[in-house]
C-alpha positions as CSV (number, residue, x, y, z in Angstrom):
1,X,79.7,108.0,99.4
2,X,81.1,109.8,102.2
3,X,77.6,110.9,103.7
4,X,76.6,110.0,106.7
5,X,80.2,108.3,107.6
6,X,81.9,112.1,106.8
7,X,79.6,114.6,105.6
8,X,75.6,114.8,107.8
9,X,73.8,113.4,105.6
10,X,71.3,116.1,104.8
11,X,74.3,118.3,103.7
12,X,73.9,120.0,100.7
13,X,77.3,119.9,98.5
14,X,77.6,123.5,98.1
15,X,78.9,123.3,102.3
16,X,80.9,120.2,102.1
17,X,83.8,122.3,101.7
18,X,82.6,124.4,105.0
19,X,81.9,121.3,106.9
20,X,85.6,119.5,105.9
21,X,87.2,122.6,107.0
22,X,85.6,122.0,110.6
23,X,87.3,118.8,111.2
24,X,90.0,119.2,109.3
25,X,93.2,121.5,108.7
26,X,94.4,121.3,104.6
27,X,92.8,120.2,101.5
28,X,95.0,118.9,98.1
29,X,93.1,120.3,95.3
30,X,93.4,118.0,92.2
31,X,91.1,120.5,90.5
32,X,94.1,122.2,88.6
33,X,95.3,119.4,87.1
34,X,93.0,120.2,84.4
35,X,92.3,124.0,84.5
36,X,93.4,127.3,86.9
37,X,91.0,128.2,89.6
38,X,88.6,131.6,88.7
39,X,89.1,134.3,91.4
40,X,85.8,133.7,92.1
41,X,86.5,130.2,92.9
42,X,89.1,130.9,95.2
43,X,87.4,133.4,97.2
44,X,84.5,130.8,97.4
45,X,87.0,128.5,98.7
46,X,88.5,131.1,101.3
47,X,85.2,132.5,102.5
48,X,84.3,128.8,103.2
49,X,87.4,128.1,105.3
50,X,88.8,129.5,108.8
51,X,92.0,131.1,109.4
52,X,94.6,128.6,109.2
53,X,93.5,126.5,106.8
54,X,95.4,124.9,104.0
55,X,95.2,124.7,100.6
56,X,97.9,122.2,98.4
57,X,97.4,122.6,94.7
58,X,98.2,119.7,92.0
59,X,100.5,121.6,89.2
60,X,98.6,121.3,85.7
61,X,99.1,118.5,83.6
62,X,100.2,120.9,80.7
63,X,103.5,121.5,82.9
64,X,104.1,118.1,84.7
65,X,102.4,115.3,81.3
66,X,102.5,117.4,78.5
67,X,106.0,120.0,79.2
68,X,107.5,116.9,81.2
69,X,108.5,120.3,82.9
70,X,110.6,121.7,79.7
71,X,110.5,125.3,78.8
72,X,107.6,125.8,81.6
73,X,109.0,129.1,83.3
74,X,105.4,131.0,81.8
75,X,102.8,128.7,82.7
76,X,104.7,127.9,86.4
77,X,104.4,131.8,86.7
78,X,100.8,132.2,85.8
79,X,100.3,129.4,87.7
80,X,101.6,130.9,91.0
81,X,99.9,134.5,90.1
82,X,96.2,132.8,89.9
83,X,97.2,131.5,93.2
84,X,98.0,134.6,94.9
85,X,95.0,135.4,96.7
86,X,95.4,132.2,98.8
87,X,99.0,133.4,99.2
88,X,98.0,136.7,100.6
89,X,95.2,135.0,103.1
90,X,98.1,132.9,104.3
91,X,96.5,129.7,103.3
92,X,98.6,128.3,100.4
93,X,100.1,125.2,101.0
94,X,102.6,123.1,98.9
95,X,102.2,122.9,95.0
96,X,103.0,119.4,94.0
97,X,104.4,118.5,90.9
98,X,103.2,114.9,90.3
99,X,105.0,113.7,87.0
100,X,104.5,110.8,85.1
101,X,105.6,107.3,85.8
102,X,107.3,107.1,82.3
103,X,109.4,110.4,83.2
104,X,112.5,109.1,84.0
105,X,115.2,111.3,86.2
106,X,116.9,114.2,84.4
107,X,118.4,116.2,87.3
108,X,119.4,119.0,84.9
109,X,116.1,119.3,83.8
110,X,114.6,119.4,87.3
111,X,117.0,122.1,88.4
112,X,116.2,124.3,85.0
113,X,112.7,124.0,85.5
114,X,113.6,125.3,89.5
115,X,114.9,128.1,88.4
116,X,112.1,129.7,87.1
117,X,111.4,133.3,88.2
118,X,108.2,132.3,90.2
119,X,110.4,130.2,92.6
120,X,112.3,132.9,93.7
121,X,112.1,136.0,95.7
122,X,111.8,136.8,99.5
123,X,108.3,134.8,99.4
124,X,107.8,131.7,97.6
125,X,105.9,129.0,97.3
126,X,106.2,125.9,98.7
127,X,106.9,123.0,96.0
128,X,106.9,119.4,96.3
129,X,107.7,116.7,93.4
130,X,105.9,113.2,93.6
131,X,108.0,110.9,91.2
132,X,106.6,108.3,90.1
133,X,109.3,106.6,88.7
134,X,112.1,105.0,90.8
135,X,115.3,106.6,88.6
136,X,114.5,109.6,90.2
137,X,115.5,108.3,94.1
138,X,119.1,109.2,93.6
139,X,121.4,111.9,95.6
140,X,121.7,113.9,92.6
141,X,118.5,114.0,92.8
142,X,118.1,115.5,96.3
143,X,120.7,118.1,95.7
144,X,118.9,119.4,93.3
145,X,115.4,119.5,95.8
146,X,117.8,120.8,98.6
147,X,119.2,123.2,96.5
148,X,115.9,124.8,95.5
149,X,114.5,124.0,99.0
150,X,111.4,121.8,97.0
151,X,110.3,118.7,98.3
152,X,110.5,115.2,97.8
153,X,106.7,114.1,98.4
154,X,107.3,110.7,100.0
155,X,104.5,108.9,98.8
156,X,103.1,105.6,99.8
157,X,100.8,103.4,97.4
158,X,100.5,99.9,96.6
159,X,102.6,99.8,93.4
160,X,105.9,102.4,94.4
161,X,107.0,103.9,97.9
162,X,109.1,107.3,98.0
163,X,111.9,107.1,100.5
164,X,111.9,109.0,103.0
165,X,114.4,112.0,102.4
166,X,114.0,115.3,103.8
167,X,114.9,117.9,101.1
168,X,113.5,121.3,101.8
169,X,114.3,123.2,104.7
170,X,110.6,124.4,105.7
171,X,108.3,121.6,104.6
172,X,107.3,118.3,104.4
173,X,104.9,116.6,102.4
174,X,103.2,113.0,102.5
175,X,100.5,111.3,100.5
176,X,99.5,107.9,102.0
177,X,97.5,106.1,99.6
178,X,97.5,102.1,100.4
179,X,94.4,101.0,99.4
180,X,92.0,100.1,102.4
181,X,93.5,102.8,104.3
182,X,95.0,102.3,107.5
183,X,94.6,101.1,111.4
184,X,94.3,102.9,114.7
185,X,97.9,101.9,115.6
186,X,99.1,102.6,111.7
187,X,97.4,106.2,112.5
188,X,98.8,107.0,116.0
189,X,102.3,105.9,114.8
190,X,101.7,108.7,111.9
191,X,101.1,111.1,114.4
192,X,104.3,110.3,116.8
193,X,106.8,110.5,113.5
194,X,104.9,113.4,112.0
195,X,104.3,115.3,115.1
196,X,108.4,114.8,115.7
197,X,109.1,116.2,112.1
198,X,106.7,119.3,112.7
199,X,108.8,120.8,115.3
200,X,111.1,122.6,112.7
201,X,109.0,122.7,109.5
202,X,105.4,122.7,108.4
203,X,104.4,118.7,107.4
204,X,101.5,118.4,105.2
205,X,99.8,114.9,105.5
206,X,97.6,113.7,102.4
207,X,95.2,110.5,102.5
208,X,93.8,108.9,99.7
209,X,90.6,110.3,98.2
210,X,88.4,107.9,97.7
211,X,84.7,106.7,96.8
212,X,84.4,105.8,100.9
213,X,85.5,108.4,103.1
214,X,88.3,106.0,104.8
215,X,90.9,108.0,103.7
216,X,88.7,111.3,105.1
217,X,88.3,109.2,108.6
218,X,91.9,108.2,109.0
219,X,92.8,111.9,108.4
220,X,90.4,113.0,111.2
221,X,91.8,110.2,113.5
222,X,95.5,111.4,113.1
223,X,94.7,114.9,113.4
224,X,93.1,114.4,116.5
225,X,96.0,112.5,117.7
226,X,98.3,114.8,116.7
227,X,96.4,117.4,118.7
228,X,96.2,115.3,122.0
229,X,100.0,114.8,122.0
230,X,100.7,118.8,121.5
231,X,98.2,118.8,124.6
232,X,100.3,116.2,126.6
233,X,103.7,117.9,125.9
């Protein structure tokens, strides 16, 4: 439980969104995995949340487990068009396409699938791919990400670490997720290599969600020292 460590603990759940936007700056939303946001939802979720804050959202399973990302140009454009209210309050983040650790690498698949209509245009969205399977950490690979300007989510677990390859020109995106999060100095080294990265493209930092808030306290802990080195420089 994350209350009192996280959340107060007389905190009723209908403001822990409220309260997690005061101490810290993006949210990854796993919620769509399953299902597409109301526009209720979403404006719940923006009226909750200041100016600045960001929202990542977890492409549906439908695209990413059942698709394996074929024939997908439809549901990746309704799935941007729910989406567009956080778009036009400046508060979308990446949308990361998590696929399946049995989905091997097909680079001409990948670059298909890129081309959809919804990834294009003088706007569009941020996109990030965590694979899950190692065939996929190749430079053909990358060319395809760098073509597209999508992401390689470098990702950090017990079982498989991403390497670290910067493939879109405007963003970044991590998810740390060692189980029993990490230390102080672990934390502060985050913030000195992430802080470096940020100075040409937005990094979005993810820490594992949990049943204890450790991965909610190490997040707060490298936000705050990524705020006292942009104070020291």
């Amino acid at each position: 439980m994350w209350k009192p460590a996280f959340y107060p603990a007389k905190l009723p759940a209908k403001r822990f969104l409220e309260h997690y936007a005061s101490r810290l700056n993006s949210v990854e939303v796993n919620y769509t995995f399953r299902a597409f946001p109301t526009a209720t939802t979403l404006a719940g979720w923006l009226a909750a949340t200041p100016a600045g804050f960001r929202f990542s959202f977890k492409a549906p399973q439908r695209i990413t487990h059942f698709s394996r990302l074929r024939d997908c140009h439809e549901i990746v454009g309704r799935f941007v068009d729910v989406l567009e209210p956080m778009r036009a309050a400046g508060k979308l983040g990446p949308l990361l396409f998590q696929l399946p650790p049995n989905f091997k690498a097909d680079p001409s698949l990948l670059a298909d699938f890129l081309s959809a209509p919804a990834f294009a245009g003088p706007a569009p969205p941020m996109v990030a791919f965590e694979f899950r399977n190692e065939s996929w950490f190749s430079e053909e690979t990358y060319a395809v990400l760098r073509l597209h300007n999508a992401a390689l989510c470098v990702a950090e677990s017990d079982d498989l670490k991403t390497p670290e390859v910067q493939c879109a020109r405007t963003h970044a995106c991590y998810r740390l997720r060692c189980s029993g999060g990490y230390s102080a100095q672990q934390v502060a080294a985050f913030a000195e290599r992430f802080s470096a990265l940020a100075c040409d493209r937005d990094v979005f930092v993810y820490f594992k969600h949990e049943d204890e808030p450790t991965g909610a306290l190490n997040a707060v802990a490298f936000l705050d020292a990524c705020v006292a080195r942009a104070g020291k420089q």
